[in-house]
N, C-alpha and C positions, 0 to 999 in steps of 0.2 A: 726697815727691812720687812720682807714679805712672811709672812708665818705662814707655813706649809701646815693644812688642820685635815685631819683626816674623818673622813664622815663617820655618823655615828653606827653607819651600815656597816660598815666595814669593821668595827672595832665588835660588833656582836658575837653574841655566843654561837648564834649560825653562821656568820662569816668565818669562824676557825674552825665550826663542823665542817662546813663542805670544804675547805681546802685539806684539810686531815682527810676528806673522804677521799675525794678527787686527787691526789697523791698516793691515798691508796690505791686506788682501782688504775691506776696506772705503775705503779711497781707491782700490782698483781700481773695486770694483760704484759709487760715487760719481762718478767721473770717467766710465763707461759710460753712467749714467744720464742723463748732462748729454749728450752724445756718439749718445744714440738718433737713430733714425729718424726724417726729419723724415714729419709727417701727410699733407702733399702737397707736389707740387710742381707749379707752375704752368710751362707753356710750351708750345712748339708741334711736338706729336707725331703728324703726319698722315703723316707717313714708316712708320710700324710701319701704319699702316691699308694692307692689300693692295687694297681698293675700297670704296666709295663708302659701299657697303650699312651695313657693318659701324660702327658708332658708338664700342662700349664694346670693349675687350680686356681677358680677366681672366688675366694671368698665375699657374696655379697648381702645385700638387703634389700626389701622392696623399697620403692619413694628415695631411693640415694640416686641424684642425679649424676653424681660421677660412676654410679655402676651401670647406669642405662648408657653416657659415652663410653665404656668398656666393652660392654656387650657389642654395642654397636661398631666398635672398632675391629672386634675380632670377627665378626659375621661378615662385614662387606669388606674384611680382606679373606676369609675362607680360611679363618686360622681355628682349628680345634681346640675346646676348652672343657677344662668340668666344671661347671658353678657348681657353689654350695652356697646356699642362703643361711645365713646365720639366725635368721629369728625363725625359720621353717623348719630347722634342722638341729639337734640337740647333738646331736655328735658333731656338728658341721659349728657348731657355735663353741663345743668345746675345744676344737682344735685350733680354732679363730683363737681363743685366747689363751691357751698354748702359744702361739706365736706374738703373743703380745696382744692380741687385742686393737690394736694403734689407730684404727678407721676403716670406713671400707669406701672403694673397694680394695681388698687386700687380693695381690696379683702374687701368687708361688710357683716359681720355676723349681726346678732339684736342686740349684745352688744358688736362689736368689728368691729374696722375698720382697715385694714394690709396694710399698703403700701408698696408695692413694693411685688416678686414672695420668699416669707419666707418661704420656705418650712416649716419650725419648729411649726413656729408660726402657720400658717394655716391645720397643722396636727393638734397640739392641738385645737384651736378653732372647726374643725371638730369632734373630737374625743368627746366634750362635747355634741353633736349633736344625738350621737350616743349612744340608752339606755344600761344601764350598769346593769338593773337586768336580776338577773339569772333565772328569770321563762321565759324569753320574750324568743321566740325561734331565736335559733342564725339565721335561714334565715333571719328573719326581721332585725338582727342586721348586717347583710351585702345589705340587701335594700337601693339602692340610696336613699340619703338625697333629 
């Protein structure tokens, strides 16, 4: 019969480091994954609103490529926002993590908080913003928020 001999590589004291490691770092990124961000959160955020005017809050940061596709989504559709930079702004950073903190950009509606650039999400939360009777004349319904 064949004897099945296992190399002397594999029987080493490095061979069962990196599989203890490499098993680690995989129920670490596995447990993280489950552990992410949630996509929003619903609840009632009219406290961070300083007045009336202002609708959306985009919690951002410089060099975050998903806050430059944010910006840029809300300017070339002519939707009104207040940035707050979170490393510019010390008040603007502690209210960032007041709401958890979670990434940015962090997009806050009055009853919805979006973490991260959702397009979907932040379509619809806008869309509810935007009056839906048919008397209101349609220029107002294309009026910056």
């Amino acid at each position: 019969m064949n004897k099945i001999t296992i190399p002397k590589f594999l029987r080493s004291d490095l061979s069962i480091f990196l599989g203890f490691f490499i098993s680690g770092v995989a129920i670490f990124l596995l447990f993280n994954w489950f552990q992410s961000a949630p996509k929003s959160v619903s609840g009632d955020y009219r406290q961070f609103f300083s007045h009336e005017q202002s609708r959306i809050i985009a919690y951002t940061k410089e060099g975050c490529p998903y806050c430059v596709l944010l910006k840029d989504y809300f300017n070339k559709n002519n939707i009104a926002y207040v940035e707050r930079d979170i490393e510019k702004d010390s008040d603007a950073e502690a209210e960032y993590q007041q709401l958890g903190g979670y990434g940015t950009p962090l997009v806050l509606f009055r009853d919805n908080l979006i973490v991260g650039f959702r397009r979907e999400l932040i379509a619809a939360e806008i869309a509810k913003l935007i009056p839906h009777d048919d008397t209101v004349n349609s220029a107002m319904q294309q009026a910056p928020l």
